[in-house]
N, C-alpha and C positions, 0 to 999 in steps of 0.2 A: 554659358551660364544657364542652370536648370529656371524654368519660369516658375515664379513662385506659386505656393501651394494655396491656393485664395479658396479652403471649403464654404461652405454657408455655414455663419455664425447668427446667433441672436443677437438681435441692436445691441450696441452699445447705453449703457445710461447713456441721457442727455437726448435733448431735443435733435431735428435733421439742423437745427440752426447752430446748435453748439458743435456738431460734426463739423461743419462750412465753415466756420469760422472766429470762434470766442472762445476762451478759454486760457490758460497757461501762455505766455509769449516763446518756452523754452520747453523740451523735452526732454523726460529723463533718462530717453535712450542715450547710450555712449556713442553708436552710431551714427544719430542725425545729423548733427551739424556738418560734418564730414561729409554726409549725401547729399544735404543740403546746398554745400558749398560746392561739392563735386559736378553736379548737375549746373547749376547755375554758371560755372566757369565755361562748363559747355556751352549754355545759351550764349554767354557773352562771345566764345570765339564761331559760334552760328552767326552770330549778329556784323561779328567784323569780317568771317568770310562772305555773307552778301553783298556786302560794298564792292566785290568782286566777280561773285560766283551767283547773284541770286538772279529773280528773273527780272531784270532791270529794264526800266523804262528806256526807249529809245526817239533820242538819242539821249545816252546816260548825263545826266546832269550834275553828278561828280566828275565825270571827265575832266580832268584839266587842275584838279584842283589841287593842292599842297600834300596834303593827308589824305582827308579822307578818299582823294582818288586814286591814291599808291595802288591797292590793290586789286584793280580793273587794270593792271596795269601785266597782271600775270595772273592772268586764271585758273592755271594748273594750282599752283600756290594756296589761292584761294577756296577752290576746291577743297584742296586738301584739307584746309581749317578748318571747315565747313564742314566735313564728312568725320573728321574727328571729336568737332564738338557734336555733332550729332550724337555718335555712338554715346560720349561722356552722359548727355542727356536720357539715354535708352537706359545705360547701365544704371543710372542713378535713379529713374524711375522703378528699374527691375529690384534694386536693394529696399523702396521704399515697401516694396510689395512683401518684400522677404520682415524687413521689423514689424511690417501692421500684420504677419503669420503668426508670428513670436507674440505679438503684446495681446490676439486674440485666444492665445495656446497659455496664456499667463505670465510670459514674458513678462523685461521691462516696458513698460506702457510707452506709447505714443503721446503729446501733448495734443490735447482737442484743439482740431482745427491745424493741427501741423500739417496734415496734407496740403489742405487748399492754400494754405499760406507759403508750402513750397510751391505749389502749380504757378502761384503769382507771381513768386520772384524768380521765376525760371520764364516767365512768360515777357516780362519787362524789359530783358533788349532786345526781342524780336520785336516789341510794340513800333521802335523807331529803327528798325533797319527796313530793308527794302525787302520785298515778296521775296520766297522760297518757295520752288518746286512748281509754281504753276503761275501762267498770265494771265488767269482766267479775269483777272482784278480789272485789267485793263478793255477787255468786251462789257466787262458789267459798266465801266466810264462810258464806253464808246454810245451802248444802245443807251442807258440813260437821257445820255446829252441827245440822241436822235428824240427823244419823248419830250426833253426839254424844248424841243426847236418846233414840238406839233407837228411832227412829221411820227408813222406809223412803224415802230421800232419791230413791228409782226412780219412786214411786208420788208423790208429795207433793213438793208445788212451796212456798216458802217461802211466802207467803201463805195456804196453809190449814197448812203445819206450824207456824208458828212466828208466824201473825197478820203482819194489813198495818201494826201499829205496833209492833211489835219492833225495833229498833234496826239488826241483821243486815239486817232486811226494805226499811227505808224506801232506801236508797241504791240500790239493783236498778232498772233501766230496768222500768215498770210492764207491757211485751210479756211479759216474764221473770217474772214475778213467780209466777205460776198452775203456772210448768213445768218437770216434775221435772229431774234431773241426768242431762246426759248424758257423764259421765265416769266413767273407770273406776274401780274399789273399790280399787285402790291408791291414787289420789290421794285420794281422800275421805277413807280410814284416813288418812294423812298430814294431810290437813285435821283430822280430830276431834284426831289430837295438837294441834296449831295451836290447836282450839277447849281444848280442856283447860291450856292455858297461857294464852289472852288473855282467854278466856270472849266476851261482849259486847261489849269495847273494840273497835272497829272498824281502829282507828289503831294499834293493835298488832298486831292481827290483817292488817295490811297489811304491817308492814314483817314480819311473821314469812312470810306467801308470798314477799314479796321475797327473803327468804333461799332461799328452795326455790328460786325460779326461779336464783338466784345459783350454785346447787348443780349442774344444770339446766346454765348457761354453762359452770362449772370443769369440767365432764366434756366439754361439746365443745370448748374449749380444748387439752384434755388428747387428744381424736382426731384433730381436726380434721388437725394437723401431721403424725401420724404417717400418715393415710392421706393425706394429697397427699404423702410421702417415700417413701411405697410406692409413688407410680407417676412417679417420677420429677420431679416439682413443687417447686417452692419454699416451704417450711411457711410461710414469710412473707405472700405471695400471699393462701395459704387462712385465714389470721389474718385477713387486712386484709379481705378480699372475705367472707369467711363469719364472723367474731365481729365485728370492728370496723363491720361492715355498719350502716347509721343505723337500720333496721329493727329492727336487734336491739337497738342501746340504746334505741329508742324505745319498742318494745314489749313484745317479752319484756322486759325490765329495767323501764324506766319503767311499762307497762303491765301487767308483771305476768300475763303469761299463761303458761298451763301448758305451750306449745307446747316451752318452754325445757327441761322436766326432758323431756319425749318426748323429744325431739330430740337431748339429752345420753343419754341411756339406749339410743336408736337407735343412733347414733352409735358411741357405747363397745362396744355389743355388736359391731356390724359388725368393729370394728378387734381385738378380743376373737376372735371367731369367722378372722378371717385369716391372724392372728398366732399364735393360740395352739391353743387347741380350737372348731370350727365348733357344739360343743355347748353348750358354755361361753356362746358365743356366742348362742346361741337364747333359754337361759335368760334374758340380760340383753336382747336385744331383746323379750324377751314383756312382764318386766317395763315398758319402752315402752309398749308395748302397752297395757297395763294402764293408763297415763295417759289416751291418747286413740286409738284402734284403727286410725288410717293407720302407725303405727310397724311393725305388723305385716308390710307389702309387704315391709320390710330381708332378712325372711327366705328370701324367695324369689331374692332378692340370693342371698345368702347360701347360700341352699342348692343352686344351682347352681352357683356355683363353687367348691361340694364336691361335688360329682358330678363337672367337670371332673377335678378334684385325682385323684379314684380311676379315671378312664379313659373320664368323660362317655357313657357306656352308658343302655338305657332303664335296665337295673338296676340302675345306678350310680344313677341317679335315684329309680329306685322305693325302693331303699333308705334314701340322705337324707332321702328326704319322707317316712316312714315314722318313724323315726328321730325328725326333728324336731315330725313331727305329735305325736308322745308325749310328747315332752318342753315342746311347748307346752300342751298340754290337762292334761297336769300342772300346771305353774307357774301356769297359767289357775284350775285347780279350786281349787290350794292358796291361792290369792289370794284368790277369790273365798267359800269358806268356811272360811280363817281370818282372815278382814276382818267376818265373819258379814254380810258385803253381797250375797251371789248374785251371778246372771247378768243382777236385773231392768235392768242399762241395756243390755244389747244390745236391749231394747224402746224404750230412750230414745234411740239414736243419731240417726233423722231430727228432733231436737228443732229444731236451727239451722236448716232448712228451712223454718220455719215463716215468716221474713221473705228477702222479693225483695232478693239482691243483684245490684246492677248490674255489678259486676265477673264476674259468673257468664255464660261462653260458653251455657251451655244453658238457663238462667234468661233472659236476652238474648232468648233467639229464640225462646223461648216466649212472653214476654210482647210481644213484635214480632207471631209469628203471632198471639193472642190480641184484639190491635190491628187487625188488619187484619182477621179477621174482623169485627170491629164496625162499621169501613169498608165492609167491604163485605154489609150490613145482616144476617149470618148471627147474629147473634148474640152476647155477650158469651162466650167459652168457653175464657178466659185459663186457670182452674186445669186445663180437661184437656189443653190442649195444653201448658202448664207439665209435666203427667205425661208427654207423650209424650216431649218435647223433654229432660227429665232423664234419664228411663229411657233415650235416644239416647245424651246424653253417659257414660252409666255403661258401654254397652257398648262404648264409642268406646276410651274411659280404658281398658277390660280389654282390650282386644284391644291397643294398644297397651305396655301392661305385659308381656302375653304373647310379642309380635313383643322385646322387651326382653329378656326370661328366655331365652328361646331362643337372642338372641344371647348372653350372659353363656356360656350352657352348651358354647357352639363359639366362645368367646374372642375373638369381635370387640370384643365390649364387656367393659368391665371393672365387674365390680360397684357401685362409687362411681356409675361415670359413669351406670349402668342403675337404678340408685336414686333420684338426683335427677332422671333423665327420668321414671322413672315416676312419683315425687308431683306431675314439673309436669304431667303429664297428668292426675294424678286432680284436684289442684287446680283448672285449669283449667275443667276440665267437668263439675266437681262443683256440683250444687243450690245449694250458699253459698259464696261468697268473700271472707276479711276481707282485708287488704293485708298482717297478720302469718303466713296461710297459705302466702304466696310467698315464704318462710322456708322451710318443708319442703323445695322443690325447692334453694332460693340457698343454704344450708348445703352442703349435701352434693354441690355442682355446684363448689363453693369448692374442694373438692379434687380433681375430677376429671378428667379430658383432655376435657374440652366441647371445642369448635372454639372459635378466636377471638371469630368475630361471636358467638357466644352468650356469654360470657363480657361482650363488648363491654354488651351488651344488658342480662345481669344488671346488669352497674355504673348503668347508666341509667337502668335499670327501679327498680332499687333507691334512687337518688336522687330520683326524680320521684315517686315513691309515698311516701315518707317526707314527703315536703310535701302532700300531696294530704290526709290524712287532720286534720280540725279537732283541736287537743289537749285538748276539752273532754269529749269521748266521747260527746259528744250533738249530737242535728242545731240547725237553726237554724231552721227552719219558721216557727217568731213574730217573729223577728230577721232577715229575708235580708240587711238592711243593715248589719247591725255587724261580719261576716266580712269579705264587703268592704274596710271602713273601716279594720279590724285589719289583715291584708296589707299594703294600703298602707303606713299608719302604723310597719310592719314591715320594709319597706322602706326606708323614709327611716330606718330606727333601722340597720340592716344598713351604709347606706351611709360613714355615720363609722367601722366598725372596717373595714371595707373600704381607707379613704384613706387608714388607717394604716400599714398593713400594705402597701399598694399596691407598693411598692417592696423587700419581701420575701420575697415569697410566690414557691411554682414558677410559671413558666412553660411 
């Protein structure tokens, strides 16, 4: 199916809040309900394939059970549900994109707030099923509880703070196990709350991140609209393409990553810092920051189009960066020694380096050059030219960001739009790349004057990566043959609600 045709439109009437959420209960598309319901059937069979297929705490705690542990009971099966209601979910977000073409070309209208109100009830049985796609849920328990114990979650990796059969411990991919936190002492402090409410229970302690990351969404909900109405966009657009995105209910939501409270924290501050005070503003992107430290670039965003604001002079510049340098090194210091956590993870941040991803442009062609050295009998000498080839893409990324900021400051580019180019540059040619990292840049690109083909591209990109990744969070190296089988089988499951609906879906 072609990705829909999402040009930049002028706002809609109505406030970013009547985009988000108020208005009519029904839509007068013929369409909706239909994609509404189509989608949603999908989450529910996502939601029942996890009780089998997700990345399930060990040892699984449905095991044994009547029902709800049928379906851990044959994985392939589950699977399959699971990759079926996937797609139902992709397709159903790709039609929503197609009616919000039509209603902004004069179509039948959309009902305000139809989007968000579908993102929600599509969102509502992943809330209580178990994690997809990624365990990362269970390292953020494990170093938590290390911080809870007063013990140095920088230094001490869950396996020597808390033993390899602690409860916390055993669910953690065994790579992880040995290595400390590479996150910031805001989210940690926010975890040991978590741990001081669940203690050990793993399965509370899941749906209680869930809520964070839930917290995480409602702040970019609450930007997203207002910064594509700031530059002329239709809040609707930047709903559908950047919160309804399949990426984001799959994984920050379903997966539960922290990428969700950054990115709401980013976010917020940027439209904080536009709208109101650019100071205000730095404050609440540090706090970002303090999540995960790419939040941090927003400021540069940011603090050039406060330099412009005052007359974009060097010393209009020197002043902002000054200004903001102080008030980040503050909220920095105050975090980091009223959290009694320090500075030790800026030791920790190349931790995710530690494994080859193939998504990674400068990972790629390290281990490519590394390869053909061996070829051609020089030797195996993959981890140094892996150094050269990273240390290439990190200069590539900053020169990039900097050709970015310079435009922001002489108003070719508008901040938003100089934001989500520079994360897809760091992303891109950054050491590691997970498929919810292309988040960073598709959020914030949701609201900004992109050119068409990239927008085009996001839609695309965003649907075909949402399938790409297995929903079990673990590879299949022992198994090559039951992925496979599952697809298939996911396929032939797809194509019944497909024949249903064949006769009312957009065209």
């Amino acid at each position: 199916m072609a990705a829909p045709d999402l040009s930049t439109h002028q706002a809609a009437e109505g406030s970013p809040e009547s985009a988000a959420g108020t208005g009519p209960a029904r839509s007068n598309h013929p369409s909706a309900s239909t994609v509404r319901r189509f989608g949603m059937t999908g989450a529910l069979l996502m939601a029942i394939g996890a009780l089998g297929a997700g990345a399930l705490p060990v040892p699984n705690p449905l095991f044994g059970t009547r029902l709800l542990g049928l379906p851990s009971r044959n994985a392939t099966v589950s699977i399959a549900i699971t990759y079926a209601g996937m797609a139902m979910v992709v397709l159903g977000w790709l039609w929503l994109g197609r009616m919000l073409k039509r209603d902004q070309n004069g179509g039948t209208p959309l009902a305000k707030g139809f989007i968000a109100r579908t993102m929600m009830l599509w969102a509502l049985p992943l809330l209580v099923a178990p994690p997809l796609f990624s365990k990362d849920v269970y390292s953020y328990l494990a170093q938590s509880a290390i911080a809870a114990r007063g013990l140095d979650p920088y230094l001490l990796g869950p396996a020597d703070a808390l033993g390899i059969d602690d409860p916390l411990t055993r669910s953690i991919p065994t790579v992880w196990r040995p290595t400390p936190a590479p996150y910031g002492p805001l989210f940690l402090w926010l975890g040991k709350w978590i741990t001081g409410l669940t203690g050990n229970d793993v399965v509370l302690g899941i749906f209680a991140h869930r809520l964070l990351a839930l917290c995480g969404l409602a702040l970019i909900v609450w930007a997203l609209p207002r910064l594509a109405k700031r530059l002329d966009l239709d809040p609707r657009s930047a709903l559908w393409l950047g919160v309804g995105n399949p990426l984001v209910l799959f994984h920050l939501f379903s997966g539960v990553h922290n990428e969700a409270l950054m990115l709401g924290l980013m976010l917020a501050g940027l439209e904080v810092g536009l709208a109101r005070s650019w100071l205000l503003g730095t404050v609440i992107i540090t706090l970002g920051a303090e999540i995960k430290i790419p939040a941090a670039l927003a400021l540069g965003f940011l603090g050039m189009w406060a330099a412009r604001e005052r007359g974009g002079r060097p010393l209009d510049v020197a002043k902002v960066g000054v200004s903001m340098a102080v008030v980040f090194s503050a909220v920095m210091a105050g975090v980091a020694y009223g959290t009694g956590l320090g500075f030790g993870w800026i030791n920790t941040l190349d931790i995710p380096t530690l494994i080859r991803s193939w998504v990674s442009v400068s990972t790629d062609l390290g281990v490519i050059g590394g390869q053909l050295g061996v070829l051609a009998g020089m030797g195996d000498h993959t981890t140094q030219v892996l150094t050269l080839t990273r240390a290439l893409g990190g200069v590539v990324s900053a020169a990039i960001c900097v050709w970015l900021l310079f435009g922001t400051l002489r108003g070719r580019i508008d901040p938003v739009t100089g934001l989500g180019c520079g994360l897809g540059a760091v992303v891109l040619l950054s050491p590691t790349v997970h498929p919810w990292y292309l988040l960073w840049a598709a959020i914030p690109l949701a609201a900004s004057t992109a050119r068409i083909r990239y927008r085009r591209l996001s839609v695309a990109g965003s649907a075909i990566v949402a399938l790409l990744v297995p929903p079990t969070g673990a590879d299949f190296s022992f198994r090559p043959y039951q992925l496979p089988m599952a697809i298939v089988a996911g396929a032939v499951i797809l194509f019944v609600p497909l024949w249903l609906v064949r006769h009312r879906i957009p065209r």
